[in-house]
TORZA-760966 format. One record per residue (C-alpha): x, y negated, z; residue number from 1; chain. Coordinates in steps of 0.05 Angstrom, whole numbers, plus 5000, padded with zeros to 4 digits. Layout:
<sites>
   c1   c2   c3 pos unit
    X    Y    Z NUM    A
...
</sites>
This chain:
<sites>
   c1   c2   c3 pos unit
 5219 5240 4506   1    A
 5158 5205 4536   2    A
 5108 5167 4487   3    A
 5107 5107 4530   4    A
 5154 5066 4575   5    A
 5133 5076 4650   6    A
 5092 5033 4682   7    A
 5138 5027 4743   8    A
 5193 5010 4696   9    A
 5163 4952 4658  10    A
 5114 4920 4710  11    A
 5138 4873 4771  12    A
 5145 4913 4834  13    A
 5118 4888 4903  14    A
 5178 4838 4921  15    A
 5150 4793 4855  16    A
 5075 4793 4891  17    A
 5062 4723 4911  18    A
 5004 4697 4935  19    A
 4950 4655 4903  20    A
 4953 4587 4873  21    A
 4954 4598 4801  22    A
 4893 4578 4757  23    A
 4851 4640 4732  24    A
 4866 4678 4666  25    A
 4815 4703 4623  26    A
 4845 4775 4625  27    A
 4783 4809 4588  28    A
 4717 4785 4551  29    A
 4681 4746 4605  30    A
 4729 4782 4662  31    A
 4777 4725 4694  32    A
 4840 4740 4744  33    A
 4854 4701 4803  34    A
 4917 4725 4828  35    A
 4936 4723 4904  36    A
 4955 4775 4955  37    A
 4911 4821 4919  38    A
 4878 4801 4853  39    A
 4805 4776 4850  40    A
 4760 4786 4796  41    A
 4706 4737 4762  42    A
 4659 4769 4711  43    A
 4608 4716 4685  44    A
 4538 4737 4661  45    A
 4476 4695 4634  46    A
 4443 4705 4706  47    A
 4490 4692 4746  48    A
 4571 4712 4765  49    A
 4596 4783 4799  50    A
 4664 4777 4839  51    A
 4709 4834 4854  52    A
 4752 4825 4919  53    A
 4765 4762 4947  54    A
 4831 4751 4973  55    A
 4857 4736 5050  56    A
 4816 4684 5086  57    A
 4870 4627 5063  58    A
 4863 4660 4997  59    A
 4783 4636 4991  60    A
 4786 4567 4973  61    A
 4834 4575 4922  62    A
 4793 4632 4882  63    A
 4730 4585 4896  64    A
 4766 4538 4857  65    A
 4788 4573 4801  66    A
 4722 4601 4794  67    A
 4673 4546 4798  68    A
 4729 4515 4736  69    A
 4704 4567 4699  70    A
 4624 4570 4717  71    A
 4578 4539 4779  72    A
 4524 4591 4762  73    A
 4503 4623 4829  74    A
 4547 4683 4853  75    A
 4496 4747 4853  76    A
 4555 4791 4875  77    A
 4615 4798 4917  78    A
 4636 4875 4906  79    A
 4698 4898 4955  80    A
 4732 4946 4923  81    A
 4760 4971 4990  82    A
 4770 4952 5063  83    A
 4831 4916 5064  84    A
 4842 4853 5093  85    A
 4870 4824 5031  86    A
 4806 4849 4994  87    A
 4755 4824 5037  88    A
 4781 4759 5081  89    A
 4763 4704 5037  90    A
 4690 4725 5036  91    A
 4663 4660 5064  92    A
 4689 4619 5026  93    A
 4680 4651 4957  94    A
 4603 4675 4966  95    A
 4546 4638 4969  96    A
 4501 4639 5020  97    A
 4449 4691 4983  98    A
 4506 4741 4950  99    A
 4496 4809 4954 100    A
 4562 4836 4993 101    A
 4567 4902 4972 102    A
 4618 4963 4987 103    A
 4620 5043 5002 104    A
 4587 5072 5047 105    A
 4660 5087 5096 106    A
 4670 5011 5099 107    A
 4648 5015 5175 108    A
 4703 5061 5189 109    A
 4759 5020 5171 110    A
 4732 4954 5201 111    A
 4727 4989 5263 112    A
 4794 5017 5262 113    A
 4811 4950 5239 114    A
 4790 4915 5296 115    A
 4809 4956 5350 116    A
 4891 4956 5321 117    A
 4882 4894 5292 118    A
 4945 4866 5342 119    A
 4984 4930 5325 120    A
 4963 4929 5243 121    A
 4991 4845 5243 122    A
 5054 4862 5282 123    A
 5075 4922 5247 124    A
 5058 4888 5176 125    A
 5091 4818 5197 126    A
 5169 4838 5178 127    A
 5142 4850 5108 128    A
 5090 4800 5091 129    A
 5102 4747 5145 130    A
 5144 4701 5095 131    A
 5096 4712 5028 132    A
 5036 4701 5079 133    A
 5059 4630 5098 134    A
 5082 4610 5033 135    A
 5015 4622 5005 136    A
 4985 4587 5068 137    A
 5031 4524 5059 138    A
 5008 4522 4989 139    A
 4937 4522 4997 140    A
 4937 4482 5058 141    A
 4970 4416 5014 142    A
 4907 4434 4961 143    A
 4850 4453 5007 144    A
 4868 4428 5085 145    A
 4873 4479 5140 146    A
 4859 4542 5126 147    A
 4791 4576 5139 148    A
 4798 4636 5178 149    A
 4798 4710 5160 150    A
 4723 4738 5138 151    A
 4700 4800 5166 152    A
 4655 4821 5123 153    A
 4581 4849 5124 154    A
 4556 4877 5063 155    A
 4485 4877 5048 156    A
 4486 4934 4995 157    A
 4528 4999 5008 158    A
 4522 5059 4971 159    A
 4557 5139 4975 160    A
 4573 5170 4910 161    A
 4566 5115 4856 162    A
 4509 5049 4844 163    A
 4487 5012 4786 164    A
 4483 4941 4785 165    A
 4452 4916 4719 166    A
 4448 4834 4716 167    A
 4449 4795 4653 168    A
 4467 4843 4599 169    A
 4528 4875 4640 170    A
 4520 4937 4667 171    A
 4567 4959 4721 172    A
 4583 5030 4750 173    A
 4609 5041 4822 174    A
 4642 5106 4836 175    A
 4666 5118 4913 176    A
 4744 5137 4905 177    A
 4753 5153 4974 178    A
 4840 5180 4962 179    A
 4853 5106 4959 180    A
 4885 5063 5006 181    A
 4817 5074 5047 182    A
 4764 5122 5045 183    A
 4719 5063 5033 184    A
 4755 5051 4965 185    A
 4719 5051 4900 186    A
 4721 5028 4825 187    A
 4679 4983 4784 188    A
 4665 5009 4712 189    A
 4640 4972 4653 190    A
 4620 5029 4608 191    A
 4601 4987 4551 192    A
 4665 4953 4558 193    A
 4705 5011 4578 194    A
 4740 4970 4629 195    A
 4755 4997 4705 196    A
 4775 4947 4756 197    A
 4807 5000 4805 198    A
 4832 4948 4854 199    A
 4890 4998 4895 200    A
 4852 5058 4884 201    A
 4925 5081 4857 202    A
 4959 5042 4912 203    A
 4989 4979 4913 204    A
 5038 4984 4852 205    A
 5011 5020 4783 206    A
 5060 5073 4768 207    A
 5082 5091 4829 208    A
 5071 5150 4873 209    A
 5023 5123 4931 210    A
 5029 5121 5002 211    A
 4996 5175 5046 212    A
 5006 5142 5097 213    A
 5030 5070 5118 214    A
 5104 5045 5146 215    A
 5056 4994 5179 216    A
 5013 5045 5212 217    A
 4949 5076 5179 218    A
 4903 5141 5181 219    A
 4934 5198 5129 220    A
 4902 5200 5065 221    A
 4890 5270 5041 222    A
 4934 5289 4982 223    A
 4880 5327 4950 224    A
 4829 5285 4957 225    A
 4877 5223 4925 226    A
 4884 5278 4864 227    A
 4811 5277 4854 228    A
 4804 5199 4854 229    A
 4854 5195 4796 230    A
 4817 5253 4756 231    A
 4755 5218 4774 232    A
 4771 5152 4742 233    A
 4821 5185 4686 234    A
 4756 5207 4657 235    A
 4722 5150 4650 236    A
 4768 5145 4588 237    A
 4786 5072 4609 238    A
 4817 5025 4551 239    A
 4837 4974 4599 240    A
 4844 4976 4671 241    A
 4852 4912 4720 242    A
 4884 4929 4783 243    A
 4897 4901 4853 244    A
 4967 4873 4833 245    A
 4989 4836 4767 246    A
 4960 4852 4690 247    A
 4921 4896 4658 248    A
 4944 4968 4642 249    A
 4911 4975 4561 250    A
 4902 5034 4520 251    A
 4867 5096 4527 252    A
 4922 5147 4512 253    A
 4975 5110 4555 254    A
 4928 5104 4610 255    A
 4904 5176 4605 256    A
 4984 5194 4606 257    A
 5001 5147 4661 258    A
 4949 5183 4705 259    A
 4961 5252 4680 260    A
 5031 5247 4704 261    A
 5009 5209 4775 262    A
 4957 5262 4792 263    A
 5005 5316 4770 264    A
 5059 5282 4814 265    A
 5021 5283 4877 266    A
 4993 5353 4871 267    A
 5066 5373 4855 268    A
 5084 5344 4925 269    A
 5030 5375 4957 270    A
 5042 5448 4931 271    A
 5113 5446 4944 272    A
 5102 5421 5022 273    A
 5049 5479 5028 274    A
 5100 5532 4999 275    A
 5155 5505 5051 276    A
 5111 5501 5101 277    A
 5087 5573 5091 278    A
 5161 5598 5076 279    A
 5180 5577 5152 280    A
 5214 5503 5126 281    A
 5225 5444 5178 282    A
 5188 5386 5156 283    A
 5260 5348 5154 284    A
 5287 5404 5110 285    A
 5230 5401 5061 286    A
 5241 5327 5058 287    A
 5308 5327 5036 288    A
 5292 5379 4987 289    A
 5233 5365 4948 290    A
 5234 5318 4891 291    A
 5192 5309 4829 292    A
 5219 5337 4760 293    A
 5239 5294 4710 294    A
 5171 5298 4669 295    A
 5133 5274 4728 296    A
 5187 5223 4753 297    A
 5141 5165 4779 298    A
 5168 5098 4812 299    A
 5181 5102 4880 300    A
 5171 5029 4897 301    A
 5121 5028 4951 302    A
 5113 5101 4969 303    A
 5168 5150 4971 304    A
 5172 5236 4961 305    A
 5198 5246 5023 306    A
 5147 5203 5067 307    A
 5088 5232 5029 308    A
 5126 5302 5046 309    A
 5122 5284 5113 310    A
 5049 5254 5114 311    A
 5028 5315 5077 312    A
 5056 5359 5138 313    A
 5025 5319 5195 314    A
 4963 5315 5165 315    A
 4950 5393 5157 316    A
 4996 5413 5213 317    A
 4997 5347 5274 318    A
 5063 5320 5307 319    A
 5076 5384 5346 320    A
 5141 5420 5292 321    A
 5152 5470 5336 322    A
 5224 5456 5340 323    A
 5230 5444 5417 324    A
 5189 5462 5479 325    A
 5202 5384 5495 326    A
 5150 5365 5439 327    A
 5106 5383 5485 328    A
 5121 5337 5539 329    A
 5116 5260 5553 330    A
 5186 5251 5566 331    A
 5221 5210 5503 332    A
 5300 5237 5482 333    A
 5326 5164 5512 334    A
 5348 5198 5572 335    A
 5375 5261 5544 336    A
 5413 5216 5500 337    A
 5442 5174 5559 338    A
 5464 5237 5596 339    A
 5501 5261 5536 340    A
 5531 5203 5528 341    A
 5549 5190 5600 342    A
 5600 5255 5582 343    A
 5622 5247 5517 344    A
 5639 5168 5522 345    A
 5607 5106 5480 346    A
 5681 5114 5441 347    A
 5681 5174 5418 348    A
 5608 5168 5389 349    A
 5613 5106 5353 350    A
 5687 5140 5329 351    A
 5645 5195 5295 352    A
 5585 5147 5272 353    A
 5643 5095 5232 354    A
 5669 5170 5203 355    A
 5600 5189 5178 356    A
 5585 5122 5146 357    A
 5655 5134 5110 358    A
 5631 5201 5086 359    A
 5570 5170 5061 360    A
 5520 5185 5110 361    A
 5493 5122 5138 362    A
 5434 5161 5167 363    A
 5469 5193 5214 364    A
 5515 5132 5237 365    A
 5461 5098 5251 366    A
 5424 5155 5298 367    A
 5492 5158 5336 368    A
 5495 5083 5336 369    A
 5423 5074 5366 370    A
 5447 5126 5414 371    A
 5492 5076 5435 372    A
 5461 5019 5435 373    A
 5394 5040 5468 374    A
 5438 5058 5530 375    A
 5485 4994 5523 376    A
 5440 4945 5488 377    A
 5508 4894 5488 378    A
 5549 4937 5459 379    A
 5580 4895 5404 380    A
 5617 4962 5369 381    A
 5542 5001 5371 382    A
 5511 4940 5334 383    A
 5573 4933 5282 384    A
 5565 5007 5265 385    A
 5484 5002 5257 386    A
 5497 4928 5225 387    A
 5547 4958 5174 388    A
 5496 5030 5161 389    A
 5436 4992 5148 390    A
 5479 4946 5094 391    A
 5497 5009 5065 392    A
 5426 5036 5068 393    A
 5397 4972 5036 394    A
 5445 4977 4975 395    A
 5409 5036 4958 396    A
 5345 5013 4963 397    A
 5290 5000 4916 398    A
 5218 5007 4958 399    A
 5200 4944 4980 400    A
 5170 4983 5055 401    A
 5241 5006 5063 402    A
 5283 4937 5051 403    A
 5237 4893 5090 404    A
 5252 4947 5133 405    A
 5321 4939 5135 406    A
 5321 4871 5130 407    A
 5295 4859 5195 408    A
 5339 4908 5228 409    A
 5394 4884 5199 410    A
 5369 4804 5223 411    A
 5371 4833 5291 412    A
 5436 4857 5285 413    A
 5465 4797 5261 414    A
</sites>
């Protein structure tokens, strides 16, 4: 029996995030809440206020507003706790013209990498976010006018390993946690107040076992290295911590426990890849097989086992899985696929994909489906069959990467 209820039980998964508009909430002394996309942070001081994040660019003027409701002193700081778009966009519009804009050392990496795939990163992210995005947009835009555009920031402080910032009578610690969503990614600790605004260091949704790497498209995230972010902040011995997405998490010993079990969860996943992978196990084999015990169950709402199985793999190992000599070569299975089907007949095939999803294996009717309908894109059966197998698949869904997933698929088929 566990001393507390599970974070990923009782907290709002990703479907409930919304974007900003509400007024801020005074979630700690002096520490106010903006929520959007990703929370920002206001922490008022006698010489002046810190913020933490900053929301997309259409994000900015309503955080400006909350904030300036609360306090006009000058804004000294604007502290990113990672990369992100969401984190960073609204930057213009919530500093002032003199803030100190300052991040980890790796934030050059990921605006790089951001700007070179920043077509790819918006199209593969649109089936998700699109709808939530231009809510929040339509909402602001009846407050504030058009939207300003997306900040790219350039901080003016950046440190490695962990800075001290010191302004009146708050001292703040900031630790690089480079296993979070970015290798940029870091905390902001308020040791005299024992409160950590982690921003996503754990990933998007508290409780739940992160993703190592992205539906959207993303670099890997070393396992190990995300196991020594959460030991690194567990030991600050936190009482409250604010994160990137809804409430506080507070108390020390269900904090402590709630990381305990995450770390222990991903290195748990890690080991047992490594074992399979040593043992001679196919990546797809190890997938189906490994899950967490129950004493480690986290939520799976965001991340999954098997994806961070499979991210795990690639990132020691690469894409070759020495399962075929045609790995190797440029040529895609689309035309293998269309030869076999040439001989075995579009009939028989979809016959065999409607008997799977019967047996309960909506997988595989929709592999034999695609097969069809990637060689007879008007097939009308083929899209039935894939229409009917991602319904199926959707019923049994609770990660919100996976249903927007399927949700699109399925709007395509229909």
């Amino acid at each position: 029996m566990t001393p507390y209820e599970p974070a990923y039980l009782s907290r709002p998964g990703a479907d409930e995030i919304v974007g900003a508009g509400a007024p801020a909430e005074q979630v700690s002394p002096g520490i106010w809440l903006s929520p959007g996309l990703s929370n920002s942070y206001l922490l008022t001081t006698d010489e002046g206020r810190i913020v933490v994040n900053t929301g997309m660019g259409f994000e900015g003027p309503v955080h400006r507003a909350n904030y300036d409701a609360i306090s006009t002193a000058p804004i000294r700081y604007v502290i990113l706790t990672q990369g992100h778009v969401d984190h960073v966009g609204g930057i213009d519009t919530v500093a002032d013209p003199d803030s100190e804009i300052v991040a980890q050392a790796n934030w050059q990496t990921w605006r790089h990498d951001n700007e070179r795939l920043s077509a790819f990163r918006a199209r593969n992210s649109a089936f998700a976010w699109l709808d939530k995005v231009i809510a929040t947009i339509e909402g602001t835009t009846e407050r504030f006018g058009p939207p300003p555009p997306q900040s790219v920031p350039n901080p003016t402080v950046v440190f490695d390993d962990e800075l001290i910032i010191e302004l009146g009578g708050r001292t703040l610690q900031l630790i690089s946690t480079p296993g979070g969503e970015t290798t940029d990614s870091l905390v902001v600790w308020l040791p005299d107040e024992e409160v950590c605004l982690c921003g996503n260091v754990f990933g998007a949704l508290f409780g739940h076992i992160p993703n190592l790497v992205t539906v959207r498209g993303d670099r890997y995230r070393d396992a190990l290295t995300v196991v020594e972010s959460i030991d690194r902040v567990r030991a600050l011995g936190a009482q409250t911590l604010l994160t990137g997405h809804f409430g506080p998490i507070v108390g020390k010993d269900r904090i402590e426990w709630e990381l305990t079990r995450l770390r222990d969860a991903v290195k748990y996943i890690h080991d047992r890849t490594v074992e399979g992978m040593n043992a001679g196990k196919d990546v797809h084999t190890l997938m189906r097989e490994i899950e967490l015990p129950p004493e480690l169950e986290v939520g799976q709402g965001y991340g999954t086992v098997r994806w961070n199985v499979r991210a795990i793999w690639e990132n020691y190992a690469g894409w070759f899985h020495h399962r075929s000599t045609a790995e190797l070569y440029a040529q895609s299975t689309d035309p293998a696929e269309a030869d076999l089907l040439e001989l075995a007949g579009a009939g028989p095939v979809l016959d065999r994909a409607r008997a799977l999803l019967h047996a309960g294996e909506p997988v595989r009717a929709v592999q034999l489906a695609e097969i069809v309908n990637r060689a007879e894109p008007e097939n009308k059966e083929a899209k039935q069959v894939s229409l009917a197998a991602h319904q199926a698949l959707l019923r049994d869904s609770s990660n919100f990467w996976e249903a927007a997933w399927l949700r699109k698929r399925i709007e395509g088929l229909t």
